[in-house]
DRENVEXRO-872745 format. One record per residue (C-alpha): residue in three letters; y, z, x. Coordinates in steps of 0.25 Angstrom, whole numbers, plus 5000, padded with zeros to 4 digits. Each point is the difference from the previous one (the first is absolute). Example, Ala and Ser with C-alpha at 12.3 -4.5 7.8 and 13.67 -1.06 7.14 Angstrom:
BEGIN
Ala498250315049Ser501449985006
//
This chain:
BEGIN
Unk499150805090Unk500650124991Unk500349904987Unk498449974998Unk499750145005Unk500350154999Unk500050015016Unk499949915011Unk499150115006Unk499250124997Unk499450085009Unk498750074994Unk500050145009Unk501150085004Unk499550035014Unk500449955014Unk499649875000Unk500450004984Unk501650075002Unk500349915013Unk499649874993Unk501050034987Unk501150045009Unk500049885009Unk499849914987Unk501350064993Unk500749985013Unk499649865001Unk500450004986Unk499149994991Unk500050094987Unk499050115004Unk498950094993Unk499050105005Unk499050034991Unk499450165004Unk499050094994Unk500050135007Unk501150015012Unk501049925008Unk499549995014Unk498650004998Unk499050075006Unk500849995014Unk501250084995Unk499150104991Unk498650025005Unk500049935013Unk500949995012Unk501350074999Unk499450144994Unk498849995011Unk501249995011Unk500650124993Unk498850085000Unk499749975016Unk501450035003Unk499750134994Unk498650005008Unk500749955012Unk501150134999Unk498650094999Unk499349955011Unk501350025011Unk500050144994Unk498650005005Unk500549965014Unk501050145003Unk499150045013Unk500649855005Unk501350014994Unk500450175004Unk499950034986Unk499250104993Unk499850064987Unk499150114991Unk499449964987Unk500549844998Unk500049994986Unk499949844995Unk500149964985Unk499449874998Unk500649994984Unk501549995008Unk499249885006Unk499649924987Unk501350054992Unk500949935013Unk499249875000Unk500250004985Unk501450015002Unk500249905011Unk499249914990Unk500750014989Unk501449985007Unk499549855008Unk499349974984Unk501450034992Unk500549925012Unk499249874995Unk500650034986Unk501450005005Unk499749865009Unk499349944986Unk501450034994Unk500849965012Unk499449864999Unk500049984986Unk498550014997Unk499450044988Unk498950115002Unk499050004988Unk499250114997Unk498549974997Unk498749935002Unk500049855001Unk498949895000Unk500049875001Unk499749934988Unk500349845004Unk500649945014Unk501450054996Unk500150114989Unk499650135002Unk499550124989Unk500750145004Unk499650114988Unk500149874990Unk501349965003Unk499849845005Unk501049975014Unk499949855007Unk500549985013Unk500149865006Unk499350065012Unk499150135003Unk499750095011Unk498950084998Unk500150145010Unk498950094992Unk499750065014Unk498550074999Unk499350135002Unk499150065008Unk498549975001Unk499050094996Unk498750015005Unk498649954991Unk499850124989Unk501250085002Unk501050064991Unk501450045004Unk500250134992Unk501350045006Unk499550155006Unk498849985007Unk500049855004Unk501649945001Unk500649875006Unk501350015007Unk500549994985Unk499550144997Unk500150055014Unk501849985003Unk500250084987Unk499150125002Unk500550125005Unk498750094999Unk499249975014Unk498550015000Unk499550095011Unk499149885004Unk500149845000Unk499049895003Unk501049865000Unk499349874999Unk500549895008Unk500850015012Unk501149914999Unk501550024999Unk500050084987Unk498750095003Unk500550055015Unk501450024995Unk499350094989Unk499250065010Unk501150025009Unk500850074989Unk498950094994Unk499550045015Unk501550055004Unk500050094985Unk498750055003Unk499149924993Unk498449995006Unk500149845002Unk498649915001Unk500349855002Unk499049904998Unk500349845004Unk498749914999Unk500749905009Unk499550035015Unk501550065003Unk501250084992Unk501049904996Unk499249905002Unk500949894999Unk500850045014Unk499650005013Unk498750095004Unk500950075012Unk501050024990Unk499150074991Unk499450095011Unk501550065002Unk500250034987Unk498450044998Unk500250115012Unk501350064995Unk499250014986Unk499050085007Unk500950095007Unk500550014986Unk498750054995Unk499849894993Unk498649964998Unk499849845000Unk498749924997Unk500149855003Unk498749914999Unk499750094988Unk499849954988Unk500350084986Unk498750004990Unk500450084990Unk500850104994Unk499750124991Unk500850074991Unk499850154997Unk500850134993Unk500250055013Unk500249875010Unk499749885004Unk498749955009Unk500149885008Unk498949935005Unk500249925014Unk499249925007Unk500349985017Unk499849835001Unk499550025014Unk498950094998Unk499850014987Unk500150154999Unk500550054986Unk500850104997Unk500650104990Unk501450045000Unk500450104990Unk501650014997Unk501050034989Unk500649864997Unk499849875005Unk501149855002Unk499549894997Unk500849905011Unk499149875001Unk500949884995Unk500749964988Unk499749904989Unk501149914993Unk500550024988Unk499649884994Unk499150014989Unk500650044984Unk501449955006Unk499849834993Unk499949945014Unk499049884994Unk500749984986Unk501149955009Unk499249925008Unk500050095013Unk498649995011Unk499650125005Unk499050035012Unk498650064994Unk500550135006Unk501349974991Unk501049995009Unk501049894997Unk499949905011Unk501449945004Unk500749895009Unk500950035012Unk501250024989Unk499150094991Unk499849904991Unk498750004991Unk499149894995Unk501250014990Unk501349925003Unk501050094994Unk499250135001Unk499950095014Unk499350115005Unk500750105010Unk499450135005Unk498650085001Unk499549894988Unk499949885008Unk499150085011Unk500649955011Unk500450125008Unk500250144990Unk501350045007Unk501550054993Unk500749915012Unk499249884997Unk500250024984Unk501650005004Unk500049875008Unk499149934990Unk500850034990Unk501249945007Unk499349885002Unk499649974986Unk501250034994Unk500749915010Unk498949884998Unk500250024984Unk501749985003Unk499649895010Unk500650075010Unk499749985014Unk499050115004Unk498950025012Unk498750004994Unk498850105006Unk498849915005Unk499650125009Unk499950134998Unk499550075013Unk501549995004Unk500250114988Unk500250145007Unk499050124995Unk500350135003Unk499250144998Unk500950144998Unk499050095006Unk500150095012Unk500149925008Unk500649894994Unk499349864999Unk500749855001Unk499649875002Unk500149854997Unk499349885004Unk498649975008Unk499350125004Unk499249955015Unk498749994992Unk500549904989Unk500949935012Unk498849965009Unk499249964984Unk501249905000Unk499749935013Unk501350075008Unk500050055014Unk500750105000Unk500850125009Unk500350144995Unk500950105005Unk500150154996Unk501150095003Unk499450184997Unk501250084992Unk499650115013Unk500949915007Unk501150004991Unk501150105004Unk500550004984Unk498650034995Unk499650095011Unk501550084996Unk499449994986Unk498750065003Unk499249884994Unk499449945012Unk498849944992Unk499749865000Unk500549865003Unk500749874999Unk499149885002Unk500349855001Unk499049904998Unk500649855004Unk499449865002Unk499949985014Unk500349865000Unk501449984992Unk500250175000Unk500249994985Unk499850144995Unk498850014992Unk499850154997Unk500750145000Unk499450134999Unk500550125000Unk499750175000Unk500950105001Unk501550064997Unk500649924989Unk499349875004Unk500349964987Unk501550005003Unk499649915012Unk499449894993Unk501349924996Unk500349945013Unk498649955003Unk499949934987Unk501449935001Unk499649975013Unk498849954995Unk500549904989Unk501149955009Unk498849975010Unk500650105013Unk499250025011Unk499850135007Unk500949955011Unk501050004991Unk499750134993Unk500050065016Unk501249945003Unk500650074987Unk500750135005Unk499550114992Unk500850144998Unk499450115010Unk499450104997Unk499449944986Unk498649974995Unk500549854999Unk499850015015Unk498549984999Unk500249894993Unk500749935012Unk499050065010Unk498849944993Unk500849875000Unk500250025015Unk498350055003Unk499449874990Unk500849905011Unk499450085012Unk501450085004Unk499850134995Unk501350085003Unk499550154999Unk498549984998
//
C-alpha cells in the first residue's frame, strides 16, 4: 500500500477513538499517521473524562470532610481551596496526554501537527502540506450543543471546555441539562460551595437511566442543597454586567420562572465535528444532523474511509471511541475482529455522588421490545461493605428475559457502581445467566456482593432480602 501512497492509514483526530485506531494499525503493521490539530487525547484526555474524575476526587475528599459528626472527627474553620483542585486535574491530565505521546513513538507513528481536510477520497490537506493514505479514519469527535441564540463567552455562559480549566467559582450556577456532564458539575460545584440550579426538560434527571435510579440520585441532590427542575424547559437567557437571567418554563404547569445566577453550563448534547473538515470532497455521506453514519466495522459509505467516535453518533462515549477504533483498524488490516451491531450492551456510567452505571434495557424499553421480563434488586443498606463504608444509598437492579433468563439490563446507584459494571458486561456478551452470576462466589464484605444478591432476588431466591 506504502509504494502508491504516504501511509496505509491516517487517522484525522488524535482523540480516543483517533490514538487507539493508529496504535492498533502500526501493531498490525501498517505504516501509521495521525493527523492532530490541538491535543493527543482529545477532549476525553483534556477537557472531559479524566480532569472531571480528578476534580470529583477532590469534591469526594470535601464531602467525607463534611461527614466528621459520623466519622468521630471534628474541626474549626475547614479551609478548602478549589485552584489545588483544577491545577491537580491539569497535572493528571497532562501526565495520561505525554503518555499518548510516548505510546505514538513506542509504536512508530508519526504524529503531525495541524489541521487537516479532505480534499479527495485519499489525500488529505494539513496547513498546505498534501498527505495520501491508502485508507482513512476520520475521529474529529464533536462539541457541545448550544441552545438557539446563545453565545458561549467563556465567563458568564461556559461549556465543560471552559468549566475543567477554571479555577474562579461563581457564587451561583444554573447548569442546563441533566445528564452525565451537568450532575458531575453540579456535584462538584455543590461540594466547593457553589449555589447549584439544575434544569432537564426531559421528565427525569439523567433521563437516559432508569426513573428509580434517578430518584436515588435526585434525593441525595436535594440533601445536598441542590435545587433540580425536571419537566422544565429553558426559554431563554439573558446576559447582563452583573449576571445572568434564566427564564424557565415548568412543562406541567406551565408556570414561568426567573432564575437569577452568576454563570450558567450549557450541558445539552453535542454536535459532530463534521462540517469544514472535506467529508464530501471525499465522497463521505453524512446524516442531515452531520453525523457520519457507519456499518458494524465503522465503515462509511466510503470503502477505504472510517469513522470512529463521537462523529458517527452512535453512542458519544470515550470507551466506545476505544473499541471502535480497534475494530477498524483491524477490518483495514483484514484482521479478524468483532463487529458492534448493538450498542445497549456498551456500559454508561455517571461520577456523581452517588455514582450512576448501567448497560442494556432499561424495564420500559424491555417491555417496548415485546420481552416479559423479571427483575430483581438488591439495597447497598444491605451490604455489610457499604454500610462499613457509610454509603448505604442505592441499589443493584437486574432486568432479565423470563423466558431464556438472558440478561437484558443493568442499573445501578451507589458506591463505586462504576467499578461494578465489568462483570455484568462480560457476562453480558458471553450470554451468562444470573444463575450463574449467583453461583459465582463473590469476596465478603464487598459492594460486588450486591451484584450476586440481585442475581439471586430477579430468580426468586433472595438470600439476604
Amino acid at each position: 500500500m506504502t509504494n502508491q501512497f504516504d501511509y496505509d492509514v491516517l487517522v484525522l483526530g488524535g482523540g480516543p477513538g483517533g490514538y487507539v485506531a493508529a496504535i492498533r494499525s502500526a501493531q498490525l503493521g501498517m505504516k501509521t499517521a495521525v493527523v492532530e490539530k490541538e491535543n493527543l487525547g482529545g477532549i476525553c484526555l483534556n477537557w472531559g473524562c479524566i480532569p472531571t474524575k480528578a476534580l470529583i476526587r477532590n469534591a469526594d475528599i470535601v464531602h467525607l470532610l463534611g461527614q466528621g459528626k459520623t466519622f468521630g472527627f471534628k474541626f474549626d474553620h475547614l479551609e478548602v481551596d478549589y485552584t489545588v483542585a483544577v491545577k491537580r486535574s491539569r497535572q493528571v491530565s497532562g501526565r495520561l496526554v505525554k503518555g499518548v505521546g510516548f505510546l505514538m513513538k513506542k509504536n512508530k507513528i508519526t504524529v503531525i501537527k495541524g489541521f487537516g481536510k479532505l480534499t479527495g477520497p485519499h489525500e488529505l490537506d494539513i496547513d498546505g502540506k498534501k498527505v495520501t493514505a491508502a485508507n482513512i479514519v476520520v475521529a474529529t469527535g464533536a462539541r457541545p450543543a448550544l441552545l438557539p441564540g446563545m453565545e458561549v463567552d467563556g465567563k458568564r455562559i461556559v461549556t465543560y471546555r471552559q468549566a475543567i480549566i477554571q479555577d474562579d467559582l461563581p457564587e451561583s450556577i444554573v447548569i442546563v441539562g441533566a445528564g452525565p456532564i451537568g450532575m458531575e458539575f453540579a456535584y462538584v460545584y455543590n461540594t466547593y460551595g457553589v449555589k447549584v440550579t439544575v434544569v432537564e426538560m426531559l421528565p427525569h434527571i439523567l433521563p437516559n437511566e432508569e426513573p428509580e435510579v434517578a430518584q436515588v440520585v435526585a434525593k441525595d441532590f436535594h440533601k445536598q442543597g441542590i435545587r433540580l427542575l425536571a419537566a422544565t424547559r429553558t426559554e431563554g437567557i439573558d446576559v447582563s454586567d452583573a449576571g445572568v437571567t434564566v427564564r424557565v418554563k415548568d412543562l406541567a404547569s406551565g408556570k414561568e420562572e426567573t432564575v437569577e445566577t452568576q454563570q450558567v453550563l450549557v450541558a445539552i448534547g453535542i454536535k459532530p465535528n463534521s462540517q469544514g473538515i472535506g467529508l464530501e470532497a471525499a465522497g463521505v455521506k453524512v446524516s442531515e444532523r452531520g453525523w457520519a453514519p457507519v456499518d458494524d466495522v465503522m465503515r462509511t459509505n466510503v470503502p477505504h474511509i472510517f469513522a470512529v467516535g463521537d462523529l458517527n453518533g452512535k453512542m458519544p462515549l470515550a470507551h466506545v471511541a476505544h473499541a471502535q477504533g480497534i475494530i477498524a483498524a483491524e477490518t483495514i488490516a483484514g484482521a479478524e475482529t468483532v463487529p458492534i451491531s448493538d450498542y445497549s450492551n456498551m456500559p454508561r456510567c455517571t461520577y456523581c455522588h452517588p455514582q450512576v452505571a448501567s448497560l442494556g434495557l432499561t424495564e420500559a424499553q424491555a417491555k417496548e421490545q415485546g420481552y416479559e421480563i423479571k427483575t430483581g434488586s438488591f439495597p447497598f443498606q444491605a451490604n455489610g461493605k457499604a454500610l462499613g463504608i457509610g454509603e448505604r444509598d442505592g441499589f443493584v437492579k437486574i432486568i432479565m428475559d423470563a423466558k431464556y433468563h438472558e440478561i437484558l439490563g443493568v442499573h445501578m446507584v451507589g458506591p463505586e457502581v462504576t467499578e461494578l459494571l465489568p462483570e455484568l458486561s462480560l457476562a453480558r456478551m458471553l450470554e451468562l445467566t444470573p444463575e450463574e452470576i449467583a453461583r459465582n462466589v463473590h469476596a465478603h464484605p464487598t459492594l460486588s456482593e450486591a451484584i450476586m444478591e440481585a442475581a439471586h432476588a430477579v430468580m426468586g431466591a433472595p438470600i439476604h432480602i
